[in-house]
N, C-alpha and C positions, 0 to 999 in steps of 0.2 A: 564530368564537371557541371554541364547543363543540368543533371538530374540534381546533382547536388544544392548548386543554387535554386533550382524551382522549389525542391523539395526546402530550404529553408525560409523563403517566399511566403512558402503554403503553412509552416509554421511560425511566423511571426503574426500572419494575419489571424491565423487560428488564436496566438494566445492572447493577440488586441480584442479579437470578439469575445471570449472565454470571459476577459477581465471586464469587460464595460457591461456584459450580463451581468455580473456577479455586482460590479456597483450599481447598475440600477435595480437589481432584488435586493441588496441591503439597503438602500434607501426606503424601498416603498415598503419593506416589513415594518410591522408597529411597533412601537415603543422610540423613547426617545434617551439620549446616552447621558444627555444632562440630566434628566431623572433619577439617576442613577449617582450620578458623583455628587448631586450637592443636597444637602441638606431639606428633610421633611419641611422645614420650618421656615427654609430658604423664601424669599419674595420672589414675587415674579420680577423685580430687575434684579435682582443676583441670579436668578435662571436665566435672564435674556442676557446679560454679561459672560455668563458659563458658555453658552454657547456662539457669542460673538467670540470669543477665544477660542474656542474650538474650529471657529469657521461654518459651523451647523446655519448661520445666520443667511449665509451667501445665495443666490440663486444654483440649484442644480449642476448646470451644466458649468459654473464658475469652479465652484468644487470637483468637478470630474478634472477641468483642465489643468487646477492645480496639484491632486493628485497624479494625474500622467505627465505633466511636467516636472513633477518630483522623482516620480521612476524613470524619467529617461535620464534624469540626473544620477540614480541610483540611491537616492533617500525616499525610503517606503514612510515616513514621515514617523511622528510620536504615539504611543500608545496613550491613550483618554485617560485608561485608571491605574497604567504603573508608571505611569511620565517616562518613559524611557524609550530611546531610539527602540523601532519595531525589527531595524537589522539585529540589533545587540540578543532578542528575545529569540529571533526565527533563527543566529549562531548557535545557541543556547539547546534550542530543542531540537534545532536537525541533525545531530549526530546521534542522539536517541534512536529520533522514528528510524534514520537509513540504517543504523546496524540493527533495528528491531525488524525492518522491509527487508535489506536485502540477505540478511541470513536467514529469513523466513522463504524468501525468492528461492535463494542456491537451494533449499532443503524441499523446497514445494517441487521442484524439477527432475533433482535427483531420484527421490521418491518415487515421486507421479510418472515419471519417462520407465522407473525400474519394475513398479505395477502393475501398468499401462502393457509392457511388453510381456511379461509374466501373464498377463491377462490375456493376452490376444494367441500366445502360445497354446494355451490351455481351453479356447475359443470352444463352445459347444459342450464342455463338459460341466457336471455338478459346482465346479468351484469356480465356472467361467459363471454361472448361475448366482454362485454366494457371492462373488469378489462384485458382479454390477448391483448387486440388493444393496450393499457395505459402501461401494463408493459414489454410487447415488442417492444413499441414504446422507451419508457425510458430506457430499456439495450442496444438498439441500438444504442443511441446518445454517439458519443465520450465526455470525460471528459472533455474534454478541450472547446468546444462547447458550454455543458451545462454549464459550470462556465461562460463562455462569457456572455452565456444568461440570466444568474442569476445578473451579472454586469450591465447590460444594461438595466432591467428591478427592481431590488430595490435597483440601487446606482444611474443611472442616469434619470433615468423615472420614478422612484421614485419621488425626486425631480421635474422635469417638467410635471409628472402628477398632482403631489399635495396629495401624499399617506399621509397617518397620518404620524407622526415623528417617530411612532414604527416602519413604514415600510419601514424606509429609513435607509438602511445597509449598515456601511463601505466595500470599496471593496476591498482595501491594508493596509499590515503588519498587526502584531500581535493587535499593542496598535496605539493609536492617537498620533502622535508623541509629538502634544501640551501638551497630560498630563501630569500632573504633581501626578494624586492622588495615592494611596494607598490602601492597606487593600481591604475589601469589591468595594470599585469603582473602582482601577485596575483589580480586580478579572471579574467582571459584564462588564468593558471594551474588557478582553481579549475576552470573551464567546462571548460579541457583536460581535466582527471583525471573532470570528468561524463561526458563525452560515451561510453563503454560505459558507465555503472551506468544512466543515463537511456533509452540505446539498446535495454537487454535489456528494463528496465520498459517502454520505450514498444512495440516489436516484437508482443513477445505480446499485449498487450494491444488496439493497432493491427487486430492479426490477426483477432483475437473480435468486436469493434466491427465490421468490415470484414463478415463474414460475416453478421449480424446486421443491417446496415443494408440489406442487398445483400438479403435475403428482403423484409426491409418494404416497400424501395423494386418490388423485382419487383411486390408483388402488389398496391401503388398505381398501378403502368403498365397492370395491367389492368383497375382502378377504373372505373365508367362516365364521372364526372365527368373524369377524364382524357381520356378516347374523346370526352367531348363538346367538352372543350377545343382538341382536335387538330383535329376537326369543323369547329370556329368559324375555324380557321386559325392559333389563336396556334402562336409559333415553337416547335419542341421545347425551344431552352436557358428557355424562360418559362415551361411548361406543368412541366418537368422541377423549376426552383427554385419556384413560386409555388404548382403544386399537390402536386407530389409531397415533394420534402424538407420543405414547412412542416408537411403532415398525418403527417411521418414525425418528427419532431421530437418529442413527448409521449412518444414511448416512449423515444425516445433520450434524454431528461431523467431518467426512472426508472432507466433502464441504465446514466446518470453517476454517480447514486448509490451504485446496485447493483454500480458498478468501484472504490469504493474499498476494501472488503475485499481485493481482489485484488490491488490496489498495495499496500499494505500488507503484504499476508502475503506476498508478492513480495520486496520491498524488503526484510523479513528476509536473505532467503537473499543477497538482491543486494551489502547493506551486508558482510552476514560476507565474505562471494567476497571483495570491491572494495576491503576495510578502511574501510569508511567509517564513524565514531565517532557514529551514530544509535541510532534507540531500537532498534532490529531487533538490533542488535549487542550494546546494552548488554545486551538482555533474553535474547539467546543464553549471555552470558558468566554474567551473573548466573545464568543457570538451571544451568548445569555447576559453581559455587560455591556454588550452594543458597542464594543470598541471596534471602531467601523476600521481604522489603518491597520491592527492585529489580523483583524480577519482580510483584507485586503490582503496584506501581506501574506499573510499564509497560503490563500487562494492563487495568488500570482506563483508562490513556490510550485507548489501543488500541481498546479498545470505547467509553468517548464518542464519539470519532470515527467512528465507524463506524456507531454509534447517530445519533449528530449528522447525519450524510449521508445517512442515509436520511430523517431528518424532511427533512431539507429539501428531499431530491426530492418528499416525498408532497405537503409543502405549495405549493411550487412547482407542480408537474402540474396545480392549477385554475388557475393563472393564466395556465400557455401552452394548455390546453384546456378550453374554455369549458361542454362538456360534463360533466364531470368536477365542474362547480361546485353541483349539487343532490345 
């Protein structure tokens, strides 16, 4: 219980500092938001009016406090250029980004954990050679690259190579804007228009996992209990699951945590690429419109979650390692 409250202590203060960084670099970035909403031809008092309604007029720190006095209320306050509650928008787009994160998550782990041990198996040989050229080749390439790449190669070259019709994948929005259908065909539409934005988060990510699992599990094959396991006669695929991946497991739970910043900050670059109407996006657009509560807003999500996922790996890691529990 004592860990539990410090540890949430040590995340409230984190996501107070997180967030008053974040408003004082959008304050001091350049440009101004009422340049923006009102009119070329506007006068200078109908611009000084614009942002005495906005509040842009106040001293600094008046604005900061009625900002955080609005979120302890839980009104992240109005959007500047769609007038509209910034809860209603961050509703809107967070169901997007999390099924776009965390089905990129489950499939980055799966993957990368199934690799990762495949790799460390085969540790020292030609394909232990080709599998770390392949998956440090692919954690190296920025996200936004690899979506490029993934574009140009089965939405456009698809097409002018003459791939089958399987091979030819939407590259923008969620749904075909032409459909019209329902049930079952909207559902097999949406997954269609996933399968690059999911690929490029699951790829890289896959890659890093893979690498990482592939050290731990090496240096558990040359553990004694291992050696004494093999000793005894048990079978390699038994000595392989029962001693090696279960004592490899604890760190990989900390590293689950530890990848959701990466999906996250990912899935920006991924959604803008992909056109996908998520928070990544919202908070791209909002930030080149200067709509200073969108981006507030988003930023505040952003980091609970990210806050959020790491308690839960810390608190988690004693109960899959028992060591861990004093």
């Amino acid at each position: 219980m004592r860990l539990l409250v410090r540890r949430l202590l040590d995340a409230v203060v984190l996501l107070w500092l997180v967030l008053t960084l974040t408003f004082l670099l959008l304050r001091a970035a350049p440009g101004d938001p009422t340049a923006l909403l009102v009119s070329p031809a506007a006068s200078a008092a109908d611009a000084a009016r614009a942002r005495a309604r906005l509040g842009l007029d106040r001293p600094l720190w008046v604005q900061y406090a009625r900002w955080t006095g609005g979120i302890l209320k839980g009104d992240l306050g109005e959007s500047f250029a769609q007038h509209r509650p910034v809860s209603q928008l961050l509703a809107r787009a967070l169901p997007v980004s999390l099924g776009l994160g965390l089905s990129s998550l489950a499939l980055t782990f799966l993957f990368g954990i199934a690799l990762g041990a495949a790799h460390a198996a085969r540790r020292g040989t030609a394909s232990d050679t080709v599998l770390t050229i392949f998956t440090t080749s692919v954690y190296a390439a920025p996200s936004y690259w690899l979506a490029l790449a993934l574009v140009a190669c089965f939405t456009y070259g698809a097409a002018r190579w003459g791939f089958p019709r399987a091979l030819r994948l939407p590259a923008f929005g969620v749904r075909d804007p032409a459909s019209t259908s329902s049930g079952l065909a909207a559902t097999a539409d949406v997954l269609r228009h996933a399968i690059l934005p999911v690929f490029t988060l699951t790829a890289i990510g896959a890659a890093g996992i893979a690498r990482y699992t592939r050290t731990i599990a090496a240096d558990l094959l040359r553990a004694d209990f291992v050696r004494t396991a093999r000793a005894k006669g048990v079978r390699p695929v038994v000595v392989y699951a029962r001693h090696v991946m279960t004592n490899a497991m604890p760190p990989l739970i900390v590293l689950f945590a530890l990848a959701l910043p990466g999906v996250l900050a990912g899935s920006v670059f991924v959604e803008v690429v992909f056109a996908w109407p998520g928070m990544g996006r919202l908070m791209v657009d909002s930030i080149f419109a200067r709509d200073y509560p969108v981006v507030m807003g988003a930023a505040a999500l952003y980091a609970a979650l990210v806050i959020l996922a790491n308690l839960a790996g810390d608190l988690a890691l004693p109960l899959v390692d028992p060591r861990r529990r004093s």
